[in-house]
SEKEVO-841104 format. One record per residue (C-alpha): y, z, x; residue number from 1. Coordinates in pm, 1 decimal, always signed. Layout:
N
        c2        c3        c1    n
         Y         Z         X  NUM
...
REM end
This chain:
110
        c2        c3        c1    n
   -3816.8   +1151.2   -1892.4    1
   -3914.1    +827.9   -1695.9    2
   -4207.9    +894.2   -1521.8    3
   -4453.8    +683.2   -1315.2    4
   -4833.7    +816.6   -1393.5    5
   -5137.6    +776.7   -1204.0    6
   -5429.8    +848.2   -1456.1    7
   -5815.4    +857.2   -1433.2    8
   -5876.5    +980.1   -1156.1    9
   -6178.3   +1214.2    -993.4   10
   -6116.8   +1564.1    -959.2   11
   -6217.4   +1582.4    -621.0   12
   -5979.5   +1333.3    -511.9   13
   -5700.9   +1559.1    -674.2   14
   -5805.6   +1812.5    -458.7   15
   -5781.9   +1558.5    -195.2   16
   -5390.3   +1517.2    -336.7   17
   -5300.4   +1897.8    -372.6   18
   -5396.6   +1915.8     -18.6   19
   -5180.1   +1644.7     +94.9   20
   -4871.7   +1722.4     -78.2   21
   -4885.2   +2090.0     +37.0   22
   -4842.2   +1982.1    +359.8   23
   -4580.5   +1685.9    +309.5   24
   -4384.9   +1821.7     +38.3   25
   -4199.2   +2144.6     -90.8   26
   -4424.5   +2397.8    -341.2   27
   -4194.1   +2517.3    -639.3   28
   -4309.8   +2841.0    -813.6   29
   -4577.9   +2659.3   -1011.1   30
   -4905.7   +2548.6    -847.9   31
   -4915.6   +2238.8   -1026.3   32
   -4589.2   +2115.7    -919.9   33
   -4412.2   +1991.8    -577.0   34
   -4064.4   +1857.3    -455.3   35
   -4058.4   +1581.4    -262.0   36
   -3704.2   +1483.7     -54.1   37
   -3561.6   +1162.9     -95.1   38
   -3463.5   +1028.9    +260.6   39
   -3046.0   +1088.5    +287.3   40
   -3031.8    +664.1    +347.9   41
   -3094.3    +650.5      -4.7   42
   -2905.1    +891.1    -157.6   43
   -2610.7    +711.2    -400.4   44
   -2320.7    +803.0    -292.5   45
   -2189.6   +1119.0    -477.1   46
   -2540.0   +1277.3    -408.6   47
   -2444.0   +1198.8     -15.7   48
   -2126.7   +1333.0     -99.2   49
   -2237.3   +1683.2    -249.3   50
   -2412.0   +1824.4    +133.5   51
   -2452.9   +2148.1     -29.0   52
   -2698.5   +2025.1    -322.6   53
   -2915.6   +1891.2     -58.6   54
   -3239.9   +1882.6     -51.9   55
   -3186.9   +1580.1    -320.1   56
   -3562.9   +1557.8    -409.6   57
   -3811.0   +1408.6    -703.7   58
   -4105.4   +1604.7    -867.0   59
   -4490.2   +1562.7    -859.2   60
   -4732.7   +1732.6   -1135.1   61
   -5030.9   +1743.1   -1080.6   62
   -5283.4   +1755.9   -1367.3   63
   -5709.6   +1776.1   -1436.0   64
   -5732.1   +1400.5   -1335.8   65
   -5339.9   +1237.6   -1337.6   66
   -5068.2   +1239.8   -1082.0   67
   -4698.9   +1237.9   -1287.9   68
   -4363.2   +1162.1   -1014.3   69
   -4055.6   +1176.0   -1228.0   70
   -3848.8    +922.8   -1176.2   71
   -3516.2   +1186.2   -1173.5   72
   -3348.2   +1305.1    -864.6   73
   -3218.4   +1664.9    -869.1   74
   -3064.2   +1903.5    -658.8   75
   -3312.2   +2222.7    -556.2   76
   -2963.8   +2391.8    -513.2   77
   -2734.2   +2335.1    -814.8   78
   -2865.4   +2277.9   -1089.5   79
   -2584.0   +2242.9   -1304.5   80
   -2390.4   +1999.4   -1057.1   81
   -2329.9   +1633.7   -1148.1   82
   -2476.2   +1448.2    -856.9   83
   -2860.7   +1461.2   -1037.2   84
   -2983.3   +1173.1   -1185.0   85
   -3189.0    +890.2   -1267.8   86
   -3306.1    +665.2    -965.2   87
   -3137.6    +378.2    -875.0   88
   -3438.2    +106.0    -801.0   89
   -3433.9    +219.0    -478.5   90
   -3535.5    +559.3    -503.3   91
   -3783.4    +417.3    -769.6   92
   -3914.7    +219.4    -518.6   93
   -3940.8    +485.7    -237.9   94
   -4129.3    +697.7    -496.7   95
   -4369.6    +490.9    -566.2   96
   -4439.8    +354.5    -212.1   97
   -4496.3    +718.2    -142.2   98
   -4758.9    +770.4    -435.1   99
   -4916.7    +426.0    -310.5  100
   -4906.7    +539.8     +54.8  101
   -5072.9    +879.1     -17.5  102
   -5337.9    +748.8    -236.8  103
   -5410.1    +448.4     +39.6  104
   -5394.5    +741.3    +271.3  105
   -5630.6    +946.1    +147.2  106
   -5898.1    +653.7     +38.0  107
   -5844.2    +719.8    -362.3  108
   -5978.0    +474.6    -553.2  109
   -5795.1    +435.7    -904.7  110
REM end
């Protein structure tokens, strides 16, 4: 899996991250992990296409001290639909302006 990981860093400021992403991003059934929705503009076009897969969305994990966002998009709906897939460099970049964002955000040093 391509992944973008943020390593090293305190465990209070992963509390600090928890906090942040259960209130700007979707809980799955595991603690550790969260779904984050990639903004419809930059959807490709067969994941515009498929409304009913939507929310099109990228995952966080969080560990003891690291921060892991996959660089896959998938559908939370239908899982077994073609329209997930790797990003296209502009949902890489939107994924990692949001990890950027949140740790400027939140005054992480890493």
């Amino acid at each position: 899996m391509r992944i973008y990981l943020i390593d090293e860093i305190n465990p209070s400021d992963i509390k600090k991250i928890d906090g942040f992403l259960k209130k700007n991003a979707l809980q799955s059934g595991m603690g550790e992990i969260f779904w984050v929705q990639i903004p419809d503009d930059i959807l490709t076009e067969m994941q515009r296409q498929h409304r009913k897969c939507r929310p099109h969305v990228f995952s966080v994990e969080l560990g003891p001290d690291w921060i892991k966002l996959e660089f896959f998009v998938r559908s939370l709906k239908n899982m077994r639909c073609t329209c997930p897939a790797y990003c296209t460099s502009q949902q890489t970049n939107f994924i990692i302006n949001f990890a950027h964002g949140m740790i400027e955000d939140l005054g992480i040093k890493t």
